[in-house]
MARBA-3410 file (N, C-alpha, C, O; in Angstrom, 1 decimal):
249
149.6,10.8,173.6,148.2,10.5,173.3,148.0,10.7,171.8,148.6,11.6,171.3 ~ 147.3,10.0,171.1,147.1,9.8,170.0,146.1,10.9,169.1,145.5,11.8,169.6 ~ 146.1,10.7,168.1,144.9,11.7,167.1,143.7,11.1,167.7,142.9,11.6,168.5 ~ 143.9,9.9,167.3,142.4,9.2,167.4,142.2,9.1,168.9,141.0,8.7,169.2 ~ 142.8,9.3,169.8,142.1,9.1,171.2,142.0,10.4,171.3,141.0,10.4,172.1
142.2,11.6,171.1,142.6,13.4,171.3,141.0,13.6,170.7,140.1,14.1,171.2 ~ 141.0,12.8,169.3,139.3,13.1,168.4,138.2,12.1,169.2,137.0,12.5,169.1 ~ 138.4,11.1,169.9,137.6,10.7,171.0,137.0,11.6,172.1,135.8,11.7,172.4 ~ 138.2,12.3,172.8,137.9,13.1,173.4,136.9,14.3,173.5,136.1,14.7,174.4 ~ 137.4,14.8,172.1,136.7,16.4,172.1,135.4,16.1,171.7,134.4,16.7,172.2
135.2,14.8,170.9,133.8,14.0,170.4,133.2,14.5,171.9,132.8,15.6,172.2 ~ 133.2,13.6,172.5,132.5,13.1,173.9,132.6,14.7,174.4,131.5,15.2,174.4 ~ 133.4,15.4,174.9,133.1,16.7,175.1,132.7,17.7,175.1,132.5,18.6,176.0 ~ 132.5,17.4,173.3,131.5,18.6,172.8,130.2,18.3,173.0,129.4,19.2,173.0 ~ 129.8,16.6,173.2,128.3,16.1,173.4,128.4,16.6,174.6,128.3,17.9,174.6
128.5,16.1,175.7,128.5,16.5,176.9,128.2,17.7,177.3,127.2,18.0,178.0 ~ 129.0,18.5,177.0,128.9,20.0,176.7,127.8,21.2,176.0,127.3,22.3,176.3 ~ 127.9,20.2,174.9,126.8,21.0,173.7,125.3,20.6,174.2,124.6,21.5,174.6 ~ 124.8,19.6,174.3,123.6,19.4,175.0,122.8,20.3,176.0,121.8,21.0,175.7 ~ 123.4,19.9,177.4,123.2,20.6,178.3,123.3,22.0,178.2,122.5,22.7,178.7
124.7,22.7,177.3,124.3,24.2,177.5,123.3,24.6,176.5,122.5,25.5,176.8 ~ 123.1,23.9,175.4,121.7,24.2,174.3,120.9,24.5,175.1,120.5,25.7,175.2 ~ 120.3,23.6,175.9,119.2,23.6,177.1,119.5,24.7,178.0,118.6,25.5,178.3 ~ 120.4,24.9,178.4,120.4,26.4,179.8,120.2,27.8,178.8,119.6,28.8,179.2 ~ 121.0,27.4,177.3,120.5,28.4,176.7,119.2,29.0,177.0,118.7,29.8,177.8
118.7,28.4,175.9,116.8,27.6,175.9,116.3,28.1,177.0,115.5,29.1,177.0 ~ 116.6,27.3,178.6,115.8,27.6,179.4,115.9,29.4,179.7,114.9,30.2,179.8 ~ 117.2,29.6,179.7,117.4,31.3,180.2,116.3,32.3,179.6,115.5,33.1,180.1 ~ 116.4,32.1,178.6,115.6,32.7,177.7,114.3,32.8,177.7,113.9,33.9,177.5 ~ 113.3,31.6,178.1,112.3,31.5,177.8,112.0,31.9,179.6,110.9,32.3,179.8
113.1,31.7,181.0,112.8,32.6,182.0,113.2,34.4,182.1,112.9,35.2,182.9 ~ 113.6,34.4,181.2,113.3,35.9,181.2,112.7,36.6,180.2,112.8,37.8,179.9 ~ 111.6,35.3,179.6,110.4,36.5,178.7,109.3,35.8,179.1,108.4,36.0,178.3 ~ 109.1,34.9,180.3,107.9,34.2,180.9,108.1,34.3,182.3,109.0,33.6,182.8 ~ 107.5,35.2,183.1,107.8,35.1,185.0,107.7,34.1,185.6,108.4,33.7,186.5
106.4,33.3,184.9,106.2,32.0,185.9,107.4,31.0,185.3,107.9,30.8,184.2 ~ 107.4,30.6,186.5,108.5,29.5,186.6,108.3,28.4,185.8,109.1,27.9,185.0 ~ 106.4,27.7,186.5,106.2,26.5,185.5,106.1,26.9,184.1,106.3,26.1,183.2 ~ 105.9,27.9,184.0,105.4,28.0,182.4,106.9,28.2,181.5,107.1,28.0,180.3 ~ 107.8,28.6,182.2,109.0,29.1,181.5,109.4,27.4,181.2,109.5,26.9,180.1
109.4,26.9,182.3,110.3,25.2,182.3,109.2,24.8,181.1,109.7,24.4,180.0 ~ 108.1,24.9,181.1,107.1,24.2,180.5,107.8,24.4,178.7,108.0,23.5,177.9 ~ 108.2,26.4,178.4,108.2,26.0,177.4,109.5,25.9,176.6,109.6,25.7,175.4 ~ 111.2,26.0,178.0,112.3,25.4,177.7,112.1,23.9,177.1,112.5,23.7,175.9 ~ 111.4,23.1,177.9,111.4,21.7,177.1,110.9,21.4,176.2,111.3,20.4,175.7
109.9,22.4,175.7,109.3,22.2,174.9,110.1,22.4,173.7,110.6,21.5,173.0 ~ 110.4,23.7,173.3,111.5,23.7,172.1,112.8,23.0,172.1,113.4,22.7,171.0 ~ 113.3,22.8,173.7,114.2,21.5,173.5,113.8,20.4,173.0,114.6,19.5,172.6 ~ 112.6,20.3,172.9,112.3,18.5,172.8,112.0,19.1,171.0,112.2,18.1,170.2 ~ 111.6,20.1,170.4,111.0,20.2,169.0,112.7,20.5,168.3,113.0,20.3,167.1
113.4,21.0,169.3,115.1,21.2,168.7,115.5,19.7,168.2,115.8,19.4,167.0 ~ 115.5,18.7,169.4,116.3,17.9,169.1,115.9,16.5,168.3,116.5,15.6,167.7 ~ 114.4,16.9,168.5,113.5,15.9,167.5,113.6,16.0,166.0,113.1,15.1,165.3 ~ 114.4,17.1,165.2,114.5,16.9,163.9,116.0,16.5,163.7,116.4,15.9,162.7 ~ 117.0,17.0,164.8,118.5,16.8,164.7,118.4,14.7,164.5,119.1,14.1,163.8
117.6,14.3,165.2,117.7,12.9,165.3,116.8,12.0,164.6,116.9,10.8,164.5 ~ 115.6,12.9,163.8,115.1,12.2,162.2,115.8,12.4,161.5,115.7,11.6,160.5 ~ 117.0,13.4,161.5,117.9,13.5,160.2,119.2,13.2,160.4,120.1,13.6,159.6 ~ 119.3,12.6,161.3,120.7,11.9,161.6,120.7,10.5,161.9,121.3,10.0,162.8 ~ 119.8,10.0,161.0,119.6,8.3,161.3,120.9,7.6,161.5,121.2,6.8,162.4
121.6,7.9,160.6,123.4,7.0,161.1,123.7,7.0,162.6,124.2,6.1,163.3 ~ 123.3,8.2,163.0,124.1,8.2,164.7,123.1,7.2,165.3,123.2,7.3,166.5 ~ 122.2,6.2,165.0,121.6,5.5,165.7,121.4,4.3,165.2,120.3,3.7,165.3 ~ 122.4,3.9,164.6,122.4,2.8,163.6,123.2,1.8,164.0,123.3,0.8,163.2 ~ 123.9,1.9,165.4,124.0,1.2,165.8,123.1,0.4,167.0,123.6,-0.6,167.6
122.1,0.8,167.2,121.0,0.6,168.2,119.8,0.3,167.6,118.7,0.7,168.2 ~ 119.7,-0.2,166.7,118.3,-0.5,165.9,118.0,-1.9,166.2,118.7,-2.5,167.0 ~ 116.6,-2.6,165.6,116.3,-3.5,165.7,116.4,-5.1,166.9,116.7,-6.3,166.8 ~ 115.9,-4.0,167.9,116.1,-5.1,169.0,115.0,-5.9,168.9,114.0,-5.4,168.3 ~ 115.1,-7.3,169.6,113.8,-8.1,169.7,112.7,-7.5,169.9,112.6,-6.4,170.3
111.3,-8.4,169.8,110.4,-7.7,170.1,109.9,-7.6,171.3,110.1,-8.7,171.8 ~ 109.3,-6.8,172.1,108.9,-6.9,173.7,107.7,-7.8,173.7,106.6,-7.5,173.2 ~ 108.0,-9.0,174.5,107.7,-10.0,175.4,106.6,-9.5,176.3,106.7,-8.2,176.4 ~ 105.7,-10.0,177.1,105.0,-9.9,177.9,106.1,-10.0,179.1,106.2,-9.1,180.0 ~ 107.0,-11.3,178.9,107.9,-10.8,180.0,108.8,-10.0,180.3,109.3,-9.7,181.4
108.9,-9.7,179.4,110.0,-8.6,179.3,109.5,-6.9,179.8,110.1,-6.0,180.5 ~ 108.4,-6.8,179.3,107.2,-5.7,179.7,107.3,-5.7,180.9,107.7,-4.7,181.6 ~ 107.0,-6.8,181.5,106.5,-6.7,183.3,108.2,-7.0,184.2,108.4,-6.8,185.4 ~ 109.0,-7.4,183.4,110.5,-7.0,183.8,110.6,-5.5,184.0,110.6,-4.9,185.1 ~ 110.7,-5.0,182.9,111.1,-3.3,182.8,109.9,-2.9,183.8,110.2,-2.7,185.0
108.9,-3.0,183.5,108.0,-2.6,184.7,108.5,-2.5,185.7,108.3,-1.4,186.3 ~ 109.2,-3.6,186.3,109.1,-3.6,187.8,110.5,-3.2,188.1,110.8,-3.2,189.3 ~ 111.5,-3.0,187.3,112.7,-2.4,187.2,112.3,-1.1,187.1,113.3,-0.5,187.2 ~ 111.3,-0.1,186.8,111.5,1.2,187.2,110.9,1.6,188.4,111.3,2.4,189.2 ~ 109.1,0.2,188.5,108.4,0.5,189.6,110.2,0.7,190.8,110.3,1.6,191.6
110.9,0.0,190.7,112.0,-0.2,191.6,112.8,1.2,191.8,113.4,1.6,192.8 ~ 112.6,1.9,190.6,113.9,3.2,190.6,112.7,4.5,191.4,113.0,5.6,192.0 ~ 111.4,3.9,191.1,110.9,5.4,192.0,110.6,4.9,193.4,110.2,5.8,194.1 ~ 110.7,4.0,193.8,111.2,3.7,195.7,112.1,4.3,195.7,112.2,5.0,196.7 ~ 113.1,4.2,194.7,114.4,4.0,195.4,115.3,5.2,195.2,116.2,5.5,196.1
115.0,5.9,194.1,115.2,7.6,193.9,114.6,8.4,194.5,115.3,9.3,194.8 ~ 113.4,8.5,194.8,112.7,8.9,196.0,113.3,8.9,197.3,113.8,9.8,197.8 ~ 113.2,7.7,197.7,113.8,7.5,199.1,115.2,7.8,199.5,115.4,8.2,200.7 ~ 116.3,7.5,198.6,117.4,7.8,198.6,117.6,9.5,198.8,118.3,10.0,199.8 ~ 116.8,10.3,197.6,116.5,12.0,197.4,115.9,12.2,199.3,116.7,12.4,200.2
114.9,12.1,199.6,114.7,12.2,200.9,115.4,12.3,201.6,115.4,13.3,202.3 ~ 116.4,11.1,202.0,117.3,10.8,203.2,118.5,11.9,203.2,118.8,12.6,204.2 ~ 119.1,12.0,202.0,119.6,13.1,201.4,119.1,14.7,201.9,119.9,15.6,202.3 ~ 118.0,14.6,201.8,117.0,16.4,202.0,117.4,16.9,203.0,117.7,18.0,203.4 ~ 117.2,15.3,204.0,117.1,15.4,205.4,118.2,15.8,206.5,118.2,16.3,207.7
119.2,15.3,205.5,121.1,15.5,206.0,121.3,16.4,205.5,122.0,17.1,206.3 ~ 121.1,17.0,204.2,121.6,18.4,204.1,120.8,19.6,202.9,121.2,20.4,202.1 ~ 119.7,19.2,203.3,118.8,19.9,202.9,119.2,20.7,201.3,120.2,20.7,200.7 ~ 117.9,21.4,200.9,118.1,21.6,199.9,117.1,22.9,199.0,116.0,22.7,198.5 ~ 118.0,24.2,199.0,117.4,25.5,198.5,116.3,24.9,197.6,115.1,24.7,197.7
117.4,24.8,196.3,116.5,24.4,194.8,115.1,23.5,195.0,114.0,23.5,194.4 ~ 115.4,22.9,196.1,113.9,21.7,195.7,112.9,22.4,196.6,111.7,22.3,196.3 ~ 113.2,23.1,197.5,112.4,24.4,198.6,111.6,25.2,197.1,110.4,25.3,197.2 ~ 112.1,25.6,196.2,112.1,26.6,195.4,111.0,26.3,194.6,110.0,27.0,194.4 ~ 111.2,24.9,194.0,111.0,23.8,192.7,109.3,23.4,193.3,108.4,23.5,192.5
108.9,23.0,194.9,107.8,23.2,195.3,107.1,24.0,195.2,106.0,24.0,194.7 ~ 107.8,25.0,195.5,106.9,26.7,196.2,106.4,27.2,194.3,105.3,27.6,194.2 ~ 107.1,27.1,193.5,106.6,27.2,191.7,105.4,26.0,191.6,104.2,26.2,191.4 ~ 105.9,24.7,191.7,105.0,24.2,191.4,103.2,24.0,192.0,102.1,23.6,191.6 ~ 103.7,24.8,193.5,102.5,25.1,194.0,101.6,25.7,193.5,100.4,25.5,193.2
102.6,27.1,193.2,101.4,28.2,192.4,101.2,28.0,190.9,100.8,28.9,190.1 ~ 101.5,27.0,190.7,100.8,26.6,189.3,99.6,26.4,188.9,99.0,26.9,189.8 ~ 98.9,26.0,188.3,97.7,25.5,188.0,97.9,23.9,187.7,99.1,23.6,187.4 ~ 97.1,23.3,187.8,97.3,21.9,188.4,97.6,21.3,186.8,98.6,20.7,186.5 ~ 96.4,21.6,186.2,96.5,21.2,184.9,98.0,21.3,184.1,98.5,20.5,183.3
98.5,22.5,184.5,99.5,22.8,184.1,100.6,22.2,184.4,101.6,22.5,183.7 ~ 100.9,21.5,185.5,101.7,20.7,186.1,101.5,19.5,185.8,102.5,18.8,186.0 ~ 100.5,19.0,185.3,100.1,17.5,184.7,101.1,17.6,183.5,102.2,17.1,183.3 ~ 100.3,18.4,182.8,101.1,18.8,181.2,102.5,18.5,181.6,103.0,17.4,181.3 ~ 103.1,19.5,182.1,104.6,19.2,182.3,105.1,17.8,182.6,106.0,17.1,182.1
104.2,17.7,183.8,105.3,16.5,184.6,104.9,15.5,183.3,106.0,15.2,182.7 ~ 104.0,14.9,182.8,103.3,13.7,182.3,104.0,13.7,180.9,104.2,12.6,180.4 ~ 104.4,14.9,180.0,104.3,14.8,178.9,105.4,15.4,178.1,106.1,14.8,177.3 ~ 105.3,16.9,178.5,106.1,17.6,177.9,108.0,17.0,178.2,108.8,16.4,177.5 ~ 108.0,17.5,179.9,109.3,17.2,180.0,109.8,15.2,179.8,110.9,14.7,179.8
108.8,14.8,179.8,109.7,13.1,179.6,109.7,13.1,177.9,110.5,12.4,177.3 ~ 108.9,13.6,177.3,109.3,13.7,175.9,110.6,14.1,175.8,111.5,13.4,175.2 ~ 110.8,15.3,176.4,111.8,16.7,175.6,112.9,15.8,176.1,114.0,15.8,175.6 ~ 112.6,15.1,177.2,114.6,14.8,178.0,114.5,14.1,177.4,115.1,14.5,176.4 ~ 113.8,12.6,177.1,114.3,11.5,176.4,115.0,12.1,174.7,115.9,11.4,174.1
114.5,12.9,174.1,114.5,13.4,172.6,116.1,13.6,173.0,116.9,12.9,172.3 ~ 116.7,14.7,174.1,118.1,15.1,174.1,118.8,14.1,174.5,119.8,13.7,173.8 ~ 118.4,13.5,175.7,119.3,12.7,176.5,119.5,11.3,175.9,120.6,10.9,175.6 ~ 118.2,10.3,175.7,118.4,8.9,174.9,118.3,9.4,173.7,119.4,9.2,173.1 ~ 117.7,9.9,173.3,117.4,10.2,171.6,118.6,10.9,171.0,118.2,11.2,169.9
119.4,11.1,171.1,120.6,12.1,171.0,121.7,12.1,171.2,122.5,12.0,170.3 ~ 121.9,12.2,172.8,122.8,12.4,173.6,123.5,11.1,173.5,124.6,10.9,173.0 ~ 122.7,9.9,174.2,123.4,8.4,174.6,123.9,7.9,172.8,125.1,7.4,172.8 ~ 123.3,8.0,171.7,123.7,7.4,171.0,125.0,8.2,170.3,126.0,7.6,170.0 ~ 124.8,9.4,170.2,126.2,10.0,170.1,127.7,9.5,171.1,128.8,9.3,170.8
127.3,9.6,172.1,128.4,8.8,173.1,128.7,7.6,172.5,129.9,7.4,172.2 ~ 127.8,6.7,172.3,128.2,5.2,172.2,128.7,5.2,170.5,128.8,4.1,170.0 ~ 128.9,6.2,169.7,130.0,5.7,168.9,131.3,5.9,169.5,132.3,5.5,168.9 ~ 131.3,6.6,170.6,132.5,7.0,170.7,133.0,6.6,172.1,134.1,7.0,172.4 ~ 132.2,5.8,173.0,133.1,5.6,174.1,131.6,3.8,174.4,130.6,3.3,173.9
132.6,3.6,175.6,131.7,2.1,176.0,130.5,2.7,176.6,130.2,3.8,177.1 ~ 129.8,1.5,176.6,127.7,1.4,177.3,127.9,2.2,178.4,127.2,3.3,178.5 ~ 128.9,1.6,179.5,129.2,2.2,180.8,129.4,3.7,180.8,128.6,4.6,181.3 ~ 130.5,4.0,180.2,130.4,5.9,180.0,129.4,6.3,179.6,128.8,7.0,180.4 ~ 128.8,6.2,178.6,127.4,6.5,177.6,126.6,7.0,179.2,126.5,8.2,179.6
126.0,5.3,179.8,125.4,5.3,180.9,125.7,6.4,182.1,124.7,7.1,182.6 ~ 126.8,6.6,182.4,127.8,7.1,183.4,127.0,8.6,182.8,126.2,9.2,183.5 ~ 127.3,9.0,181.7,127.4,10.7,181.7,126.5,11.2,181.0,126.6,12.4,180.6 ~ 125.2,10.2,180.6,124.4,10.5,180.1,123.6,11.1,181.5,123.1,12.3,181.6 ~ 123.6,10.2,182.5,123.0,9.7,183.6,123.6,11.3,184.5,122.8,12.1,185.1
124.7,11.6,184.5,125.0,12.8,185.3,124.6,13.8,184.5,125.1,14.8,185.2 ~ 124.2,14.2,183.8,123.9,15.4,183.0,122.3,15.3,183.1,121.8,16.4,183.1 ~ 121.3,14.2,183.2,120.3,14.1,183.1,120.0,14.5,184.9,118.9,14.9,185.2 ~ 121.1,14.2,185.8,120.8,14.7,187.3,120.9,16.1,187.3,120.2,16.9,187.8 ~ 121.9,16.4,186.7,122.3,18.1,186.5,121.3,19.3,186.4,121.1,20.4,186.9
120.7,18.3,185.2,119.5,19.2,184.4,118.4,19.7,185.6,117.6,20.6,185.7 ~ 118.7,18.7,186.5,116.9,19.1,187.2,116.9,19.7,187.8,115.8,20.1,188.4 ~ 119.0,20.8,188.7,118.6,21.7,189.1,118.9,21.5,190.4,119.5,22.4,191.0 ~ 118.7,20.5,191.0,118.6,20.9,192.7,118.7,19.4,193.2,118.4,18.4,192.5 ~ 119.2,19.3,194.7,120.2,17.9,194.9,119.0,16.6,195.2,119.5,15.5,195.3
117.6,16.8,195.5,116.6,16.4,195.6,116.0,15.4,194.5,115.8,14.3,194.9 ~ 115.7,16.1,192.8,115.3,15.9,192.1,116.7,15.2,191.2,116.5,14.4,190.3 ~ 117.9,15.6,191.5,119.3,15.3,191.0,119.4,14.1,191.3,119.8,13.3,190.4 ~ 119.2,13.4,192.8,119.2,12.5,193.0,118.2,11.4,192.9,118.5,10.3,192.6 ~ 116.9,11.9,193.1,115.9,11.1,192.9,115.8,10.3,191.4,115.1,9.3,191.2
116.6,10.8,190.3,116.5,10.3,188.9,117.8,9.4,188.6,118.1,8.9,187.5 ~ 118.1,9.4,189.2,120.3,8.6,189.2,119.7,7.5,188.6,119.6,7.1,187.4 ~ 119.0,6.8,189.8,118.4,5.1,189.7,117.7,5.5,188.1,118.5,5.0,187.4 ~ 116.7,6.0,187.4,116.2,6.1,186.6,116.6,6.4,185.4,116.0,6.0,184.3 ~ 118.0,7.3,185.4,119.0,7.6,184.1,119.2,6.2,184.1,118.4,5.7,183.3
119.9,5.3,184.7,120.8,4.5,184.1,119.8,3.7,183.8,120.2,2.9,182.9 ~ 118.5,3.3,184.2,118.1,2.2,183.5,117.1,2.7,182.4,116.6,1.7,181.8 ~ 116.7,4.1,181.8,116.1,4.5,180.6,117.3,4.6,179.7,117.0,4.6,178.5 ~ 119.0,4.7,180.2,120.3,4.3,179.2,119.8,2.9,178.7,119.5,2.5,177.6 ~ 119.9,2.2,179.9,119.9,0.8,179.4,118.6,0.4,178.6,118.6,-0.2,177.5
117.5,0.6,179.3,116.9,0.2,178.1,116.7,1.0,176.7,116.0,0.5,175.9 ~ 117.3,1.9,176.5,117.6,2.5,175.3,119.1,1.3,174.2,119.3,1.0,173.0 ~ 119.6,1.1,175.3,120.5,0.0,174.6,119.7,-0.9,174.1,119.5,-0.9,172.9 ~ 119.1,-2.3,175.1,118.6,-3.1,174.7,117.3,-3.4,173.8,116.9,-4.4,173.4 ~ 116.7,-1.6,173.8,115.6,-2.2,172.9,115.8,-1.9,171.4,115.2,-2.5,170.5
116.9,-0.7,171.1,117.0,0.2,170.2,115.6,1.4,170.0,115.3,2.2,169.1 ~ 115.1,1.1,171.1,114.2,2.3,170.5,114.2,3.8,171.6,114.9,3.8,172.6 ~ 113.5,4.5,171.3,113.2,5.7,172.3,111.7,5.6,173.0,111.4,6.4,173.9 ~ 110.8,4.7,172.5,109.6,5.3,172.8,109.2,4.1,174.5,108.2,4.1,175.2 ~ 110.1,3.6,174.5,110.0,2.6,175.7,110.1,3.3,176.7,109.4,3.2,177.7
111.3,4.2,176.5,112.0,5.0,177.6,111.0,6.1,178.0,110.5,6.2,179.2 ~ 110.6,6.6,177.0,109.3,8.0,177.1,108.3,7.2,178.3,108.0,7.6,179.4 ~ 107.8,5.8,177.5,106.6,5.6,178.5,107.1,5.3,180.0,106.4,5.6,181.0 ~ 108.5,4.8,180.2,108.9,4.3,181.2,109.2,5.8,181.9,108.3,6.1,182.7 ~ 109.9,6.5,181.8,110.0,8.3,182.3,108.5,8.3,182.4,108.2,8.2,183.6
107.1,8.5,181.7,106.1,8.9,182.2,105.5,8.3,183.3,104.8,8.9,184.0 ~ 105.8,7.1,183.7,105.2,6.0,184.6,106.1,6.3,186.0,105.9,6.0,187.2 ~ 106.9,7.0,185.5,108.0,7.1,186.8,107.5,8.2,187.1,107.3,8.4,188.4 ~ 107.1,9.4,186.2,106.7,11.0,186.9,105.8,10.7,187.9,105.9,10.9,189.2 ~ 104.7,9.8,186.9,102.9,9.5,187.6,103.4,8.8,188.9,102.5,8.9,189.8
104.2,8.3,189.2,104.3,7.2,190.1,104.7,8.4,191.3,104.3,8.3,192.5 ~ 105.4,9.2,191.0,106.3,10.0,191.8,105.4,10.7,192.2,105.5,11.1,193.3 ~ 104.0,11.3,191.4,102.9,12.4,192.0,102.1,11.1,192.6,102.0,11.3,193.8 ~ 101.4,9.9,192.4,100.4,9.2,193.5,100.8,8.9,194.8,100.1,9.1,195.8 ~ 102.4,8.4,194.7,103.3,7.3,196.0,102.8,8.4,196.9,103.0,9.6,196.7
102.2,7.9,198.0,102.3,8.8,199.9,103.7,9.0,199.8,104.6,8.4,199.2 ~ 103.6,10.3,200.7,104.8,10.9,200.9,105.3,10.4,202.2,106.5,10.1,202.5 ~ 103.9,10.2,203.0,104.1,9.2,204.6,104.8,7.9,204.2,105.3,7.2,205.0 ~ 104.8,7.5,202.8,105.5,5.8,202.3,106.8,6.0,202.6,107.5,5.5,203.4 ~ 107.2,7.0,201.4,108.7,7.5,201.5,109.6,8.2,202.5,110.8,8.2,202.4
108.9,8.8,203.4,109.6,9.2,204.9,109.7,8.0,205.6,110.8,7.7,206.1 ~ 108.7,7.1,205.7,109.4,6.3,206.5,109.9,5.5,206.2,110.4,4.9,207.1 ~ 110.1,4.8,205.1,111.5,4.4,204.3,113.2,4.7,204.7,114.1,4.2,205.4 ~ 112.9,6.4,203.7,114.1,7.3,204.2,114.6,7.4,205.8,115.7,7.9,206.1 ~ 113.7,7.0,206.5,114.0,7.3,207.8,114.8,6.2,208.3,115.4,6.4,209.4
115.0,5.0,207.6,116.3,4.0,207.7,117.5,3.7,206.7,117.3,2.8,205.9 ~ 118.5,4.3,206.7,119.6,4.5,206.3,119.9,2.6,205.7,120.9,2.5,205.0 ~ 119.5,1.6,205.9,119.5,0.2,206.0,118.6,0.2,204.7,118.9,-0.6,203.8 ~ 117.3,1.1,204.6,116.3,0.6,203.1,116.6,1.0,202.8,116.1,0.8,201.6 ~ 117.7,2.4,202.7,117.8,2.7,201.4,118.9,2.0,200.6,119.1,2.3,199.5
119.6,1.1,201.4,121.0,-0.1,201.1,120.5,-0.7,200.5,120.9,-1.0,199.4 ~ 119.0,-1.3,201.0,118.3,-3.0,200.4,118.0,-2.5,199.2,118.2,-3.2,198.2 ~ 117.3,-1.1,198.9,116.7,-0.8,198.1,117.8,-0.6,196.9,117.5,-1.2,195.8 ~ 118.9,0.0,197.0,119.9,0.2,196.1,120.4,-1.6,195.7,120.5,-2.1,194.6 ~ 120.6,-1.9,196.5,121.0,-3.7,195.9,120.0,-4.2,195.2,120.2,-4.9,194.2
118.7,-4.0,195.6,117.5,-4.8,195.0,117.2,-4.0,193.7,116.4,-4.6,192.9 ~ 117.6,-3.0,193.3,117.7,-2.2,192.0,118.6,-3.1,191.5,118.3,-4.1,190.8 ~ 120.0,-2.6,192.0,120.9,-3.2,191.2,121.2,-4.6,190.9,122.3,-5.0,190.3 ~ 120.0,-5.6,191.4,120.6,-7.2,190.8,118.8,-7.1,189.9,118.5,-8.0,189.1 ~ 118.0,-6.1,190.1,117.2,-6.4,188.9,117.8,-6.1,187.7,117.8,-6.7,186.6
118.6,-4.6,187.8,118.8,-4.7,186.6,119.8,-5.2,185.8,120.1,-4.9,184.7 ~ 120.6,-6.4,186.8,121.6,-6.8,185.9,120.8,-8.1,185.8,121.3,-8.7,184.8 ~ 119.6,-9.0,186.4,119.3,-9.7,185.9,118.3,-9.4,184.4,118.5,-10.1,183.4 ~ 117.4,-8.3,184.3,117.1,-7.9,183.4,118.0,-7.7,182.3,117.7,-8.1,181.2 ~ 119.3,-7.0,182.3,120.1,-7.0,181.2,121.0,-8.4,180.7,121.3,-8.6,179.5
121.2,-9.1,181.7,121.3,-10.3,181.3,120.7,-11.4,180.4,121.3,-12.1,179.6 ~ 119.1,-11.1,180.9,118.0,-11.9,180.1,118.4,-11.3,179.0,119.5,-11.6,178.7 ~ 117.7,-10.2,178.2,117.6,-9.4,177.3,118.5,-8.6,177.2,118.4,-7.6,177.9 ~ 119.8,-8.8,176.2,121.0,-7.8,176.2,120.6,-6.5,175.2,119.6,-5.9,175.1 ~ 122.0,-6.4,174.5,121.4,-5.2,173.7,120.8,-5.7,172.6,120.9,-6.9,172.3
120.3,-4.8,172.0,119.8,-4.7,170.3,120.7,-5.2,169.5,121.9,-5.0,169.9 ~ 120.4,-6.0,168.3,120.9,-6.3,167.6,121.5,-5.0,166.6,120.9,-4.3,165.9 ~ 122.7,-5.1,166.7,123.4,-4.3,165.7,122.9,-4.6,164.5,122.3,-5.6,164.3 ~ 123.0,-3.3,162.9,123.0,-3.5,161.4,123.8,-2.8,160.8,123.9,-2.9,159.6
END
């Protein structure tokens, strides 16, 4: 194996690596000098998201390959639109069918906190804080560091598993799969970050309105959650098709 593939390696390893434990750092910490649960998560992300928001104004090079994509289209808008409206059917329903076969401690746990929250306080989180702080580490950071150093696919691939990791429990792990890879991609194709943020918030909001009676009986056929995975995956390859990536500079 070579220098240059061995310096490929440790690259990609130390991102992978370095990210995620920054964050368990972070979180540990701020759960053992805050009891509540929501409030701890509330203010792990929060200094995650104010950590990694200056590492990535002052490291403009690492994103210089992702700049200046076209400008968003009306069609293009109501594409991505309906390519996420697509990932919270389908992360949802998939996470469900999932619960139901082999259930799941963490997301039992992840309720019973967010119950005794205050409501307001769970808006904050779900709406703002945390799709800020993940996009800042995960696209804002994370994905563009990968892609000097390995293809779209990996980037996508392990950005997307560390972004299921983070949430903890096989429910919420799974429910976001469909959602990593298409806030990777559209981080590819637009060059920016702030698409991704709105598109993560539209996905939280969507995930607190949708009936729960919608998604059970979905889940309850092993067949929608097939159509639903195929009907994801030819939107977004016709979406990436239309609109590829960003123009390199």
């Amino acid at each position: 194996m070579s220098r240059a593939v061995l310096r490929r390696v440790a690259a990609v390893t130390a991102v992978c690596l370095g990210v995620p434990l920054g964050y368990l750092v972070i979180a540990v910490c701020a759960t053992v000098l805050v009891p509540s649960t929501m409030v701890a998560a509330l203010i792990a992300d929060g200094v995650a998201g104010l950590v990694a928001g200056p590492i990535i104004a002052r490291t403009s090079l690492v994103d210089r390959r992702h700049r200046g994509g076209p400008a968003c289209s009306r069609a293009r808008v109501a594409a991505l639109a309906g390519v996420v409206g697509l990932t919270v059917v389908t992360g949802q329903t998939a996470a469900l069918m999932a619960y139901r076969l082999v259930g799941s401690r963490g997301w039992q746990e992840h309720v019973a906190a967010q119950s005794q929250a205050p409501w307001a306080l769970t808006l904050v989180f779900t709406l703002l804080v945390a799709p800020v702080a993940e996009e800042l580490m995960l696209r804002g950071l994370m994905f563009p560091l990968l892609r000097r150093q390995v293809s779209l696919t990996t980037s996508v691939v392990l950005t997307t598993l560390v972004f299921a990791v983070l949430h903890g429990n096989l429910v919420q792990g799974l429910a976001v799969v469909p959602l990593g890879v298409v806030l990777a991609l559209m981080r590819e194709m637009t060059g920016r970050l702030w698409p991704g943020i709105l598109a993560h918030v539209g996905f939280n909001l969507a995930a607190l309105v949708i009936p729960a009676t919608a998604i059970a009986a979905m889940a309850a056929h092993p067949f929608v959650v097939v159509v639903l995975i195929a009907g994801l995956t030819v939107a977004m390859t016709a979406t990436w098709t239309r609109w590829p990536a960003a123009t390199a500079v």
